[in-house]
N, CA, C, O and CB atoms as a CASP TS submission, in Angstrom:
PFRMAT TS
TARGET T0000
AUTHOR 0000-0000-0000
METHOD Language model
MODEL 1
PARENT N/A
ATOM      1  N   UNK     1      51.240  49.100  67.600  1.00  0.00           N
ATOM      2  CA  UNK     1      51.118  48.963  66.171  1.00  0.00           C
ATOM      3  C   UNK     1      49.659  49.120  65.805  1.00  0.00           C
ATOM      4  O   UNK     1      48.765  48.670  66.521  1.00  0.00           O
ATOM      5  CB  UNK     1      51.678  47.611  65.686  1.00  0.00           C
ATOM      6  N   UNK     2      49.447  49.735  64.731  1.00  0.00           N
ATOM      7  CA  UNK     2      47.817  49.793  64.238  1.00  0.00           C
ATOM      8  C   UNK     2      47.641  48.829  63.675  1.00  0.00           C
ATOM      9  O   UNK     2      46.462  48.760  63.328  1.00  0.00           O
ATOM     10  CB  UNK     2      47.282  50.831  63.341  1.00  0.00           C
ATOM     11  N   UNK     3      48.561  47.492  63.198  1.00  0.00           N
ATOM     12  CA  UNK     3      48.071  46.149  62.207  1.00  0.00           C
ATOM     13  C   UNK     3      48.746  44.926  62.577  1.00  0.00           C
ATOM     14  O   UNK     3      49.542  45.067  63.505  1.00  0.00           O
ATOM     15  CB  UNK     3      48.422  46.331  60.567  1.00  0.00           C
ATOM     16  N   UNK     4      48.671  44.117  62.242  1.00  0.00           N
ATOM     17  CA  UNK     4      49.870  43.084  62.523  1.00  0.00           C
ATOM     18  C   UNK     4      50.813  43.558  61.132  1.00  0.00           C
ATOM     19  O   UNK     4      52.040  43.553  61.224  1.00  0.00           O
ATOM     20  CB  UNK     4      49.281  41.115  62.536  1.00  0.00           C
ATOM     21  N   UNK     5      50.293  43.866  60.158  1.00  0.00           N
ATOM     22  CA  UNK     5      51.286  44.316  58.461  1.00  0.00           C
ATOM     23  C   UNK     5      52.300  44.859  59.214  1.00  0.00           C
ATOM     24  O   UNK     5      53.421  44.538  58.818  1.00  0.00           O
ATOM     25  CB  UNK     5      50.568  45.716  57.042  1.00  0.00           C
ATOM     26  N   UNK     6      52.245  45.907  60.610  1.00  0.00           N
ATOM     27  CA  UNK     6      53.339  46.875  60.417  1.00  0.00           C
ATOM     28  C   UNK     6      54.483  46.032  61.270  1.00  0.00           C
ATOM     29  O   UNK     6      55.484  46.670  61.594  1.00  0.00           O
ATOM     30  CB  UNK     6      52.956  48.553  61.028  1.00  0.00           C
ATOM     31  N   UNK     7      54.397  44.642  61.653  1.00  0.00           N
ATOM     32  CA  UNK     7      54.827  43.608  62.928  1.00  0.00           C
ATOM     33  C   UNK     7      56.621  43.483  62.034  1.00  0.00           C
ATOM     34  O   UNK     7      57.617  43.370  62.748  1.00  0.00           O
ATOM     35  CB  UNK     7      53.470  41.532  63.087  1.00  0.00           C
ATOM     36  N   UNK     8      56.709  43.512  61.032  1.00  0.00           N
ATOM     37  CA  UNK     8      58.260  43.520  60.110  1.00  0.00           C
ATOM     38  C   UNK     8      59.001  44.341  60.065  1.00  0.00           C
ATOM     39  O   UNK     8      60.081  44.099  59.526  1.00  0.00           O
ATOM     40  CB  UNK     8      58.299  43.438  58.872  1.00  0.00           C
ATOM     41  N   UNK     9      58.777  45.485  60.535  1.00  0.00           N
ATOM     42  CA  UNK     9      59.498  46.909  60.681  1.00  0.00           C
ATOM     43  C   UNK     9      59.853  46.698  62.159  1.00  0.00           C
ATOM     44  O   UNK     9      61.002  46.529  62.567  1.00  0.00           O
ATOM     45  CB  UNK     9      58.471  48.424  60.349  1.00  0.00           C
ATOM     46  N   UNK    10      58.456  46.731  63.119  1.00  0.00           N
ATOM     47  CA  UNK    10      58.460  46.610  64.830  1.00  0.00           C
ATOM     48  C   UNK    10      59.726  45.661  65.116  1.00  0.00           C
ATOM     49  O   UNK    10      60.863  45.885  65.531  1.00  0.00           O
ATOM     50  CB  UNK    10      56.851  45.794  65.561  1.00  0.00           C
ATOM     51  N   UNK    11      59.124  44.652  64.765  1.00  0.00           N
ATOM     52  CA  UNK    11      60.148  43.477  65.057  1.00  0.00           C
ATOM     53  C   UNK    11      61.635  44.153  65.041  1.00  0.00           C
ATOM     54  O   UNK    11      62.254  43.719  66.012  1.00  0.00           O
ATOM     55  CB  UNK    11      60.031  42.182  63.811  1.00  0.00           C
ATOM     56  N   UNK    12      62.185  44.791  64.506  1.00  0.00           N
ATOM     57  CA  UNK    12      63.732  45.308  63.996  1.00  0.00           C
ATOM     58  C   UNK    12      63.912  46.077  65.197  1.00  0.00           C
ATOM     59  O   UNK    12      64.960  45.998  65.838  1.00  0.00           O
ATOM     60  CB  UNK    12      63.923  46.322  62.419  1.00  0.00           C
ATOM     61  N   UNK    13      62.628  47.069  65.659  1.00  0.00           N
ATOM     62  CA  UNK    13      63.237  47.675  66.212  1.00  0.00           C
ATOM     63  C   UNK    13      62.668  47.198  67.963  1.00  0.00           C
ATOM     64  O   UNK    13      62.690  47.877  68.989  1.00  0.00           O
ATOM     65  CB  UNK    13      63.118  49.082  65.549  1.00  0.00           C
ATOM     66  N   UNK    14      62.247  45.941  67.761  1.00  0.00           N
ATOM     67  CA  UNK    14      62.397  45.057  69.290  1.00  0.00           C
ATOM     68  C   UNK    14      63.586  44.825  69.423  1.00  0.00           C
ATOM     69  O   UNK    14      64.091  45.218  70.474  1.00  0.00           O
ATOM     70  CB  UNK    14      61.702  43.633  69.494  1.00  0.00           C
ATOM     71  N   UNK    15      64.325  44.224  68.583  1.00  0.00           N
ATOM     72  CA  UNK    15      65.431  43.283  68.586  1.00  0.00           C
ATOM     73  C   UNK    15      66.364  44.384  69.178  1.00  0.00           C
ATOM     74  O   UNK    15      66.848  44.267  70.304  1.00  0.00           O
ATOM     75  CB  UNK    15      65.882  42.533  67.045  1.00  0.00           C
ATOM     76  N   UNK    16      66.587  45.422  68.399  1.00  0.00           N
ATOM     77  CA  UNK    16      67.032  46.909  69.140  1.00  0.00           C
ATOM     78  C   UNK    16      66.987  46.751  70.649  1.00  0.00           C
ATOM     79  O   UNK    16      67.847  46.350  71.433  1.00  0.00           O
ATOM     80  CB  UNK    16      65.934  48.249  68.746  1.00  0.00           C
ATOM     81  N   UNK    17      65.705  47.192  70.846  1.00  0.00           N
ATOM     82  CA  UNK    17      65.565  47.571  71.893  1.00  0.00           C
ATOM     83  C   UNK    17      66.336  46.371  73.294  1.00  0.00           C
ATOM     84  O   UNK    17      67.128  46.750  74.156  1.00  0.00           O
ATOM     85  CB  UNK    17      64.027  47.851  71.803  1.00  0.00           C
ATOM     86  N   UNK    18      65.876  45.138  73.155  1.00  0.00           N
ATOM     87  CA  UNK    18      66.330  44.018  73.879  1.00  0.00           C
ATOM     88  C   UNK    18      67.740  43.991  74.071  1.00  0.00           C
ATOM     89  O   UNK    18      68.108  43.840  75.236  1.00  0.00           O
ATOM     90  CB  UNK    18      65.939  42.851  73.274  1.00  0.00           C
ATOM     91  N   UNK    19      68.702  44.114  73.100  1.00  0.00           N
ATOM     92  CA  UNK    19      69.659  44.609  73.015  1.00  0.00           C
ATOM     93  C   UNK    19      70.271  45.397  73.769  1.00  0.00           C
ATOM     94  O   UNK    19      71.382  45.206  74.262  1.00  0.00           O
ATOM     95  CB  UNK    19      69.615  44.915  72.297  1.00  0.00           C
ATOM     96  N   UNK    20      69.591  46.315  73.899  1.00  0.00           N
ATOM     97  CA  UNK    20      69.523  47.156  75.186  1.00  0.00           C
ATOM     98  C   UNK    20      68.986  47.375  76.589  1.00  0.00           C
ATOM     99  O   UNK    20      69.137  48.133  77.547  1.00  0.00           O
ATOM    100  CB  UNK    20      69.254  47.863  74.904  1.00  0.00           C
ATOM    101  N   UNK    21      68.345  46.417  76.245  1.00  0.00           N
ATOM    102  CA  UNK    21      67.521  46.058  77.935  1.00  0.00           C
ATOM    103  C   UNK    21      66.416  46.470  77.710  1.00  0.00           C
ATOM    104  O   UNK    21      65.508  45.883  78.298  1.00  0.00           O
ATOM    105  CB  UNK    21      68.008  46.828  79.445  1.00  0.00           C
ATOM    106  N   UNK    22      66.148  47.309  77.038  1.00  0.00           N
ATOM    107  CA  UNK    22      64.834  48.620  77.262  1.00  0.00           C
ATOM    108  C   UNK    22      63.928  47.571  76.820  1.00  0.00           C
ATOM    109  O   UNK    22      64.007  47.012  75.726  1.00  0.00           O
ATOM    110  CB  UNK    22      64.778  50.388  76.133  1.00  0.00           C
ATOM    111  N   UNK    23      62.608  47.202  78.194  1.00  0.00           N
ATOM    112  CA  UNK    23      61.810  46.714  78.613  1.00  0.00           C
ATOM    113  C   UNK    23      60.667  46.950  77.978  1.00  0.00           C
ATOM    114  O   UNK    23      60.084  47.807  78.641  1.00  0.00           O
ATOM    115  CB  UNK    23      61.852  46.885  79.629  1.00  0.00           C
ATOM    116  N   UNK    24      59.869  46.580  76.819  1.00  0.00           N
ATOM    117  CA  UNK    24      58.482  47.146  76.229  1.00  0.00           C
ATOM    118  C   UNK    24      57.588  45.322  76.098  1.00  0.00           C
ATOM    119  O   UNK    24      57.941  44.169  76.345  1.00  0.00           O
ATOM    120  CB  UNK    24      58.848  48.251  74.195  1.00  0.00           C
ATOM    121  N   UNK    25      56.401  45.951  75.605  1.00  0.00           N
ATOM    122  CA  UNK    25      55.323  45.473  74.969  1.00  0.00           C
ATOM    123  C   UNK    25      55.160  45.691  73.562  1.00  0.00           C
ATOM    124  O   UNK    25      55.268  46.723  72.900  1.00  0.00           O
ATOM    125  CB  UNK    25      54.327  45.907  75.550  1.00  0.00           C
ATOM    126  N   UNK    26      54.792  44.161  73.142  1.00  0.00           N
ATOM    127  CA  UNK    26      53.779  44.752  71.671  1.00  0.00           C
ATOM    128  C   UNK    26      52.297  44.417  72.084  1.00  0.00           C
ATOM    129  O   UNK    26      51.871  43.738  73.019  1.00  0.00           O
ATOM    130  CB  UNK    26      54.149  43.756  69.903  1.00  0.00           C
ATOM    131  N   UNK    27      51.659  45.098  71.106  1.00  0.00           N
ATOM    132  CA  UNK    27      50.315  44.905  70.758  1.00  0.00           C
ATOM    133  C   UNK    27      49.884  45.675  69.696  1.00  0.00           C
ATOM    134  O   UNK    27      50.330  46.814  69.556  1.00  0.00           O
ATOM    135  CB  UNK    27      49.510  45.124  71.785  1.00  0.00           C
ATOM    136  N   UNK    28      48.730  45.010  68.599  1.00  0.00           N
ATOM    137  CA  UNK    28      47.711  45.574  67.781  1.00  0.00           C
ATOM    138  C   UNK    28      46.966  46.053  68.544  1.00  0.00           C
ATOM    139  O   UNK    28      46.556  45.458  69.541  1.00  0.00           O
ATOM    140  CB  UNK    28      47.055  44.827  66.944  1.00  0.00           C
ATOM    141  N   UNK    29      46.505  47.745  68.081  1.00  0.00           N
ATOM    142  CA  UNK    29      45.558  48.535  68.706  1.00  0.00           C
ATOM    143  C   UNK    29      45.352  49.326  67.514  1.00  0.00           C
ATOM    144  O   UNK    29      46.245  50.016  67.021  1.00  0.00           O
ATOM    145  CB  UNK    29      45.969  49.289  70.048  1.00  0.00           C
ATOM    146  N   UNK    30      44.047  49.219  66.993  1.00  0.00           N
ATOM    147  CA  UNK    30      44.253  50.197  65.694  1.00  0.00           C
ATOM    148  C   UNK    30      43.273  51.320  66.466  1.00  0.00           C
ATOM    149  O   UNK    30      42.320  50.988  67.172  1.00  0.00           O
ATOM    150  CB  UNK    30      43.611  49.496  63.844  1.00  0.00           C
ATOM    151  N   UNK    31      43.799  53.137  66.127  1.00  0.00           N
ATOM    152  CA  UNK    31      42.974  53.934  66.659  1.00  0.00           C
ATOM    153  C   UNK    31      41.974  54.030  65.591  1.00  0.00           C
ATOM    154  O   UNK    31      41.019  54.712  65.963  1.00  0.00           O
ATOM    155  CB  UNK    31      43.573  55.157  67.122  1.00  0.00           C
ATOM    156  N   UNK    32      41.860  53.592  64.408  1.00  0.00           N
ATOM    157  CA  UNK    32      40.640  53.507  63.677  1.00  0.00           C
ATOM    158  C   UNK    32      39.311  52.930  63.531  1.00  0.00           C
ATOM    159  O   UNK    32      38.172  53.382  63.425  1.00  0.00           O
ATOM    160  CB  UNK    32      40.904  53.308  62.996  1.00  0.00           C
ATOM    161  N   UNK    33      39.992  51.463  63.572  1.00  0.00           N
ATOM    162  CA  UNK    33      38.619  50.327  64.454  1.00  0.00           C
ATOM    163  C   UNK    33      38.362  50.653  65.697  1.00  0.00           C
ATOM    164  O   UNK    33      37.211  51.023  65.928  1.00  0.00           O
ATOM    165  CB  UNK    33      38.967  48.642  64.715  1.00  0.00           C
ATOM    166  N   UNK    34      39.381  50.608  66.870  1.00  0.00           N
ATOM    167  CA  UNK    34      38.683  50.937  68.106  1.00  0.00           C
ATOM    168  C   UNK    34      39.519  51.995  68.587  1.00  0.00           C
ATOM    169  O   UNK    34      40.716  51.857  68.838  1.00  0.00           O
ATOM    170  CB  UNK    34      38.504  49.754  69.138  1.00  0.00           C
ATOM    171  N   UNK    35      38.881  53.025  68.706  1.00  0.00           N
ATOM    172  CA  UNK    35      39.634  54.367  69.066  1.00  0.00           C
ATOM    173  C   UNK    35      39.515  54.308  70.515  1.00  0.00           C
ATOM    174  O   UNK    35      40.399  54.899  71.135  1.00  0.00           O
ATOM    175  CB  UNK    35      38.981  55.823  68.419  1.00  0.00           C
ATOM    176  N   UNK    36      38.529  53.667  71.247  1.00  0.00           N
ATOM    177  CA  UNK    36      38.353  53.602  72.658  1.00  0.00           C
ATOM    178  C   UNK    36      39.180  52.621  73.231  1.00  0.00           C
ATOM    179  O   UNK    36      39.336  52.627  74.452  1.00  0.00           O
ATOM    180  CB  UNK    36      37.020  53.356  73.018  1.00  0.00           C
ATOM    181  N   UNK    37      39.546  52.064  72.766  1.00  0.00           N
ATOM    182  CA  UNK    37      40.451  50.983  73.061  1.00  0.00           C
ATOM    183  C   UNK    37      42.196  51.293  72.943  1.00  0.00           C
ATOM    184  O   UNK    37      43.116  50.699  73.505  1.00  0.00           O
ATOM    185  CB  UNK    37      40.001  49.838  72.030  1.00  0.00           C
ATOM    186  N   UNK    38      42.233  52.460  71.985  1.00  0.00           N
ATOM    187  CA  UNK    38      43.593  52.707  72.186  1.00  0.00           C
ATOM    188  C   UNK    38      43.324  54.046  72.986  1.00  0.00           C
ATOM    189  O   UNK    38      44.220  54.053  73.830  1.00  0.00           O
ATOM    190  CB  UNK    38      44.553  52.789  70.768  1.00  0.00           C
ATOM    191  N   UNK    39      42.824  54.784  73.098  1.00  0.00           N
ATOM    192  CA  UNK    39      42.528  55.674  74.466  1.00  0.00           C
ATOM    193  C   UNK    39      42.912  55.234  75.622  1.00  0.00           C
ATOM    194  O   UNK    39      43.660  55.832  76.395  1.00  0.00           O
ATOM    195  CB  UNK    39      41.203  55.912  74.741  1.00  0.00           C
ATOM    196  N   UNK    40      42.342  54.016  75.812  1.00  0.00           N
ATOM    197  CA  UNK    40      42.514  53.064  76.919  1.00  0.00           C
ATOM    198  C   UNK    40      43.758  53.125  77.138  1.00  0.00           C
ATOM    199  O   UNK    40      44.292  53.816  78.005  1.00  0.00           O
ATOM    200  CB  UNK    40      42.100  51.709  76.733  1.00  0.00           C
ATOM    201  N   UNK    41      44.331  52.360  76.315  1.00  0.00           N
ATOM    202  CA  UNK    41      45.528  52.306  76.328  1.00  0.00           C
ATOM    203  C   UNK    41      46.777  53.080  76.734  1.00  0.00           C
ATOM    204  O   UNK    41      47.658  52.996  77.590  1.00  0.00           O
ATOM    205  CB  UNK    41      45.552  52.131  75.536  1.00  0.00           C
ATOM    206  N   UNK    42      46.442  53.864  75.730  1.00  0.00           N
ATOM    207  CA  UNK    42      47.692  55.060  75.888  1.00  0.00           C
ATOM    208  C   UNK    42      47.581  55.904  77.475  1.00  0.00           C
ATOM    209  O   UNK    42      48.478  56.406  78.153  1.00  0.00           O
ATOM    210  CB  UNK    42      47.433  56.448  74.427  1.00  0.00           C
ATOM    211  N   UNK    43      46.102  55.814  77.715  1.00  0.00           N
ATOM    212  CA  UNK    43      46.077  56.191  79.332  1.00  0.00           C
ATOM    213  C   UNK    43      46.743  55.357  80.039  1.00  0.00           C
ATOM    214  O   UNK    43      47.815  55.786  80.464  1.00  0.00           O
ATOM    215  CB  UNK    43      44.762  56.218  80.003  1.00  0.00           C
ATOM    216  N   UNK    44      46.396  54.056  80.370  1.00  0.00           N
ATOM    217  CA  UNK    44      47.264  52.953  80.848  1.00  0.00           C
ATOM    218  C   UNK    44      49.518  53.207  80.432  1.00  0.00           C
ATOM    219  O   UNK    44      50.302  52.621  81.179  1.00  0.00           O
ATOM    220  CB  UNK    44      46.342  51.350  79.766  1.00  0.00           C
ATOM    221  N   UNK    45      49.860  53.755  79.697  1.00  0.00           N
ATOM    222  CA  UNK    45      50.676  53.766  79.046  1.00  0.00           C
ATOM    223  C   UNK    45      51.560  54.667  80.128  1.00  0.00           C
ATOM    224  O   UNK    45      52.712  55.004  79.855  1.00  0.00           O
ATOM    225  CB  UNK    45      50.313  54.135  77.667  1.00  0.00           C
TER
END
């Protein structure tokens, strides 16, 4: 997610996902404030 704002939409589609087993993470990573940090990330990913 780029905010916690967008955490009300996500959430819907956790509940989804669990539902289904399908295994994820959340986290705030905005590529605007820290673009190196979601780089990071998405490499890690």
């Amino acid at each position: 997610m780029g905010s916690d704002s967008d955490w009300p939409i996500m959430k819907e589609a956790a509940e989804i996902l669990k539902q289904f087993g399908v295994p994820f993470e959340t986290k705030v990573v905005s590529a605007h404030r820290t673009p190196d940090d979601m780089a990071d990330y998405a490499k890690k990913a």
